[in-house]
Backbone as a printed PyTorch tensor [residue, N CA C, xyz], in Angstrom:
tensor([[[ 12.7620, -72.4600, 111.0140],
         [ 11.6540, -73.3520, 110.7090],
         [ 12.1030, -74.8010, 110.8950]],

        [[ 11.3150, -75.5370, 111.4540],
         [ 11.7130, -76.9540, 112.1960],
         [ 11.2240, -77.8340, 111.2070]],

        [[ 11.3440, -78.4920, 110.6150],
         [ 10.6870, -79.5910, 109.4780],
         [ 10.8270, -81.1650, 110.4440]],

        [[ 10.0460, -81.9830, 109.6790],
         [  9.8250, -83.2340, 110.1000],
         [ 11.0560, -83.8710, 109.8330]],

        [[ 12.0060, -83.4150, 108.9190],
         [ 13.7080, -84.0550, 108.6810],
         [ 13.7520, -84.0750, 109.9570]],

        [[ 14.0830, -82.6720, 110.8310],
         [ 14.9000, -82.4710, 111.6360],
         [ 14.7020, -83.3630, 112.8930]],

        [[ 13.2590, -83.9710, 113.0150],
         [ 12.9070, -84.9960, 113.8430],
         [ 13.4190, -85.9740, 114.6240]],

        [[ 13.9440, -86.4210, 115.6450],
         [ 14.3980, -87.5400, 115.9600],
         [ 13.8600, -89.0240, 116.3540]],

        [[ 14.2600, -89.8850, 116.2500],
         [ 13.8130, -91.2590, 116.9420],
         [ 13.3680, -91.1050, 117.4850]],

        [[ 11.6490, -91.4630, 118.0090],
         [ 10.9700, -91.6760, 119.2730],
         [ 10.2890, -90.3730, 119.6270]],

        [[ 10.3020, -89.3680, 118.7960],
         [  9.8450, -87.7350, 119.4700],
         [  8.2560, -88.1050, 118.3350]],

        [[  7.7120, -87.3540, 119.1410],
         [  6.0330, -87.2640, 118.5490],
         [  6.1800, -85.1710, 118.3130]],

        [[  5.3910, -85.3980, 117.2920],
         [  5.5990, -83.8250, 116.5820],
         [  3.9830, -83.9740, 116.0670]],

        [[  3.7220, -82.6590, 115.9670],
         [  2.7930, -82.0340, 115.2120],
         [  2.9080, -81.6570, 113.7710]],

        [[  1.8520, -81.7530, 113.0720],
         [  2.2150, -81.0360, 111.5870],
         [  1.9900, -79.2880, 111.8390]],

        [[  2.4030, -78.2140, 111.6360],
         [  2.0510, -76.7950, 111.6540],
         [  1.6030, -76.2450, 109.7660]],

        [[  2.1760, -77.0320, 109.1550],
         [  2.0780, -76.3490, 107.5330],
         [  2.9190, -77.3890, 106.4820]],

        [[  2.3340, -77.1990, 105.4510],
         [  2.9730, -78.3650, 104.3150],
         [  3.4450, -77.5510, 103.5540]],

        [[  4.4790, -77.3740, 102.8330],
         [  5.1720, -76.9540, 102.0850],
         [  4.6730, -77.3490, 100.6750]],

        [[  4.9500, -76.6440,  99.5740],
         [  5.4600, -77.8450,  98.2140],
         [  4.2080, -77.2240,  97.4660]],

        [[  3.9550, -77.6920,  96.2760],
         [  3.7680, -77.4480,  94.8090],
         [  2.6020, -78.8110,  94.3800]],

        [[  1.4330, -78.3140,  94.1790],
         [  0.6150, -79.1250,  93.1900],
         [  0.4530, -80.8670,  93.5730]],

        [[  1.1390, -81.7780,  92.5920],
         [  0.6640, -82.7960,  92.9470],
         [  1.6300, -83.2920,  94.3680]],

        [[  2.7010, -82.9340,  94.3850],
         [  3.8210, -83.1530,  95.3420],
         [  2.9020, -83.0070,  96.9500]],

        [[  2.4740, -81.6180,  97.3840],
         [  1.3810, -81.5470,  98.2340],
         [  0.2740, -82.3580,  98.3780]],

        [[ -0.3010, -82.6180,  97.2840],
         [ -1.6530, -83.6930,  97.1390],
         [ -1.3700, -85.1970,  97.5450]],

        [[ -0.3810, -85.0910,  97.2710],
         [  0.6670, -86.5230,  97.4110],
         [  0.7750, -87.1580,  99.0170]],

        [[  1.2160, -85.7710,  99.7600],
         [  1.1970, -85.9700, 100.9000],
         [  0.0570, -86.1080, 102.0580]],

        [[ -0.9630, -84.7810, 101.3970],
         [ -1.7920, -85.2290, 101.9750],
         [ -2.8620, -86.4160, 101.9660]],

        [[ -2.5800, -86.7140, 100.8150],
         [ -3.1350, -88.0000, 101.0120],
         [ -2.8610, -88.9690, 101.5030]],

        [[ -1.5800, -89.2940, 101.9810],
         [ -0.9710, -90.1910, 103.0810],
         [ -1.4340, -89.5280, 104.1520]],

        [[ -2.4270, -88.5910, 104.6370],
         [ -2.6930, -88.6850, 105.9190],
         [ -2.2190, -87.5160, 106.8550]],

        [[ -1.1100, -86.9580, 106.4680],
         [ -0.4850, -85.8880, 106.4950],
         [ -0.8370, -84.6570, 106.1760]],

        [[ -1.8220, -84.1360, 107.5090],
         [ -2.2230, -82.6200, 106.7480],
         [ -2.0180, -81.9360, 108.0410]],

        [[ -2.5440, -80.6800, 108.8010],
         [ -2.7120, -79.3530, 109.3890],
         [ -2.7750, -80.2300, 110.7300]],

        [[ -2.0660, -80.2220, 112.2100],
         [ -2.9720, -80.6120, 112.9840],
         [ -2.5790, -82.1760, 113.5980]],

        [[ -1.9100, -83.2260, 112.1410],
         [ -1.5500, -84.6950, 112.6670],
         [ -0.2570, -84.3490, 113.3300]],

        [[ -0.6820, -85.7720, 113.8610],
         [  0.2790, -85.6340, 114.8660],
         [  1.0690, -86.9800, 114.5640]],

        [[  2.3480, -87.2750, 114.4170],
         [  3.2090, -87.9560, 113.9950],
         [  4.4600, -88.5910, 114.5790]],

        [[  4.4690, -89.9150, 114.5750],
         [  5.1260, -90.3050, 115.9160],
         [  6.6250, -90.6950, 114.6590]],

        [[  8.1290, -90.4700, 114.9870],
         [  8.9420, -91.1650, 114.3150],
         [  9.3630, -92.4590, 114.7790]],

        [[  9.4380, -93.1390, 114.2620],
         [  9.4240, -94.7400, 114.7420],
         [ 11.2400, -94.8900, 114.4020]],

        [[ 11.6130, -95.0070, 113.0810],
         [ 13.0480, -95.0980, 113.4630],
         [ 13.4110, -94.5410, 111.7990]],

        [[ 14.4210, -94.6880, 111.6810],
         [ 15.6050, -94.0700, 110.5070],
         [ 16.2810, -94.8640, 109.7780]],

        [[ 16.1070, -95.1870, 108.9360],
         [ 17.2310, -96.0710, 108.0240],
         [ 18.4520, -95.5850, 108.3640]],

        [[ 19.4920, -97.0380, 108.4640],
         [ 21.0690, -96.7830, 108.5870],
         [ 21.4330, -95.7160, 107.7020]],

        [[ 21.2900, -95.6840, 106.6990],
         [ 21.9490, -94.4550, 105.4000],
         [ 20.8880, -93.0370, 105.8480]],

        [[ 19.8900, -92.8490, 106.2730],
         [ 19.2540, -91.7510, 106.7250],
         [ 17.5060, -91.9660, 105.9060]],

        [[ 18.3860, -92.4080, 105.0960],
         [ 16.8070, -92.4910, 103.7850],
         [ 16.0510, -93.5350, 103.5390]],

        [[ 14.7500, -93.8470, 103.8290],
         [ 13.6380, -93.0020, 104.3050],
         [ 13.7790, -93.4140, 106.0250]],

        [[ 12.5130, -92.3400, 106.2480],
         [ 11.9170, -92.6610, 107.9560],
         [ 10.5980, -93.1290, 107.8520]],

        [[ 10.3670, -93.6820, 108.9990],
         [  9.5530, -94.7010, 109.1190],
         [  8.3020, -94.2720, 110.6310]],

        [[  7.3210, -93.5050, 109.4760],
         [  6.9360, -92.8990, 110.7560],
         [  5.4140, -93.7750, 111.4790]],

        [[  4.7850, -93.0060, 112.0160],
         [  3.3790, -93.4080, 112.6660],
         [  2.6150, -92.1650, 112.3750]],

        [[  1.7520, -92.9760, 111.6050],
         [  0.3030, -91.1330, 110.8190],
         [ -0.6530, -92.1700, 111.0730]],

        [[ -1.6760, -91.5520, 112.1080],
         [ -3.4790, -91.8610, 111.9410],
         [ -3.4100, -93.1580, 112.1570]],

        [[ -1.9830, -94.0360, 113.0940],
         [ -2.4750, -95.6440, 113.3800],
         [ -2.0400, -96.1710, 112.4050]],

        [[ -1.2440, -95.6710, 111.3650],
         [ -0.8230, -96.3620, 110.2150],
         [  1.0730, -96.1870, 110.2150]],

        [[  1.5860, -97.3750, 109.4650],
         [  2.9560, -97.0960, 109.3850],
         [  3.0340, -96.5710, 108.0450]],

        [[  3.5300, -95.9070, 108.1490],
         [  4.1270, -94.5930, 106.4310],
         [  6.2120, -94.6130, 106.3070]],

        [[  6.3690, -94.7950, 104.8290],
         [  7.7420, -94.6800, 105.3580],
         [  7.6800, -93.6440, 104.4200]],

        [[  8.5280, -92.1520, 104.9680],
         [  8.3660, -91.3720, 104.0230],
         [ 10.4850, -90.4800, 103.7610]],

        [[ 10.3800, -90.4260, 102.6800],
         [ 11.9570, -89.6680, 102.1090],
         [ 12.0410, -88.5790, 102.8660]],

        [[ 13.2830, -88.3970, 103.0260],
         [ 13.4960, -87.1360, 103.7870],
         [ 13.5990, -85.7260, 102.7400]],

        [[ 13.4590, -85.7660, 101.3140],
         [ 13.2380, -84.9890, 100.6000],
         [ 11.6760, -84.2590, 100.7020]],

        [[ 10.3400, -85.6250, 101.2490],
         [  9.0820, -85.1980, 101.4120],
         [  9.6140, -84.2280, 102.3760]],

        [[  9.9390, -85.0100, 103.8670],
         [  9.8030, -84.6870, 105.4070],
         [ 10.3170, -83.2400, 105.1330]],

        [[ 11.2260, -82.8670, 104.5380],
         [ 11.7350, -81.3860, 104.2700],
         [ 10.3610, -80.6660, 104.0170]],

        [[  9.4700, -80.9980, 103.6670],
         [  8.2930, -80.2500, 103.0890],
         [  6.9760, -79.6100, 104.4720]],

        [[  8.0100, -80.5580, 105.8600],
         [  6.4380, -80.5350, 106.3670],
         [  7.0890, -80.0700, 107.6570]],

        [[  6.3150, -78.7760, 107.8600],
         [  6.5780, -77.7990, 108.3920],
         [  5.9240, -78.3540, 110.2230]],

        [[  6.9260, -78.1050, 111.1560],
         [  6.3310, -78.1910, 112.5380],
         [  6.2320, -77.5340, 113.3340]],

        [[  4.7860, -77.7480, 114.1570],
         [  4.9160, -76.9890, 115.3960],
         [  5.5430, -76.7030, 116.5360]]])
C-alpha cells in the first residue's frame, strides 16, 4: 500500500482511500482531501516534517503522521 508519505517532490498522485478514526478522518477531509483529489507535492521540509502540498488550488502543509493515513492510487 503506497501512502502520500511515500510521495516525492514534484510527483502528482491521486487520493484511492483515507485511512484513520473519527475526528482524525473528518479532519482531513475537510482540508479538501477526500476519494478522487488529486494532489500535487510541492516540496519537504529539511527535517522531513511537514510537506507542503497542492489540494483543490490551495497550499496545505500537512505531517507526515496525517500523509501516512492517505491511501494512493
Amino acid at each position: 500500500m503506497k501512502t502520500l508519505k511515500d510521495a516525492k517532490v514534484g510527483q502528482s498522485v491521486t487520493v484511492a482511500k483515507l485511512h484513520g478514526e473519527g475526528a482524525v478522518k473528518r479532519r482531513i477531509m475537510d482540508m479538501g482531501i477526500t476519494k478522487g483529489t488529486e494532489i500535487l507535492v510541492r516540496k519537504v521540509a529539511p527535517l522531513g516534517d511537514p510537506m507542503e502540498l497542492n489540494v483543490r488550488g490551495y497550499e496545505l502543509s500537512l505531517r507526515k503522521a496525517d500523509a501516512e493515513m492517505i491511501e494512493l492510487a
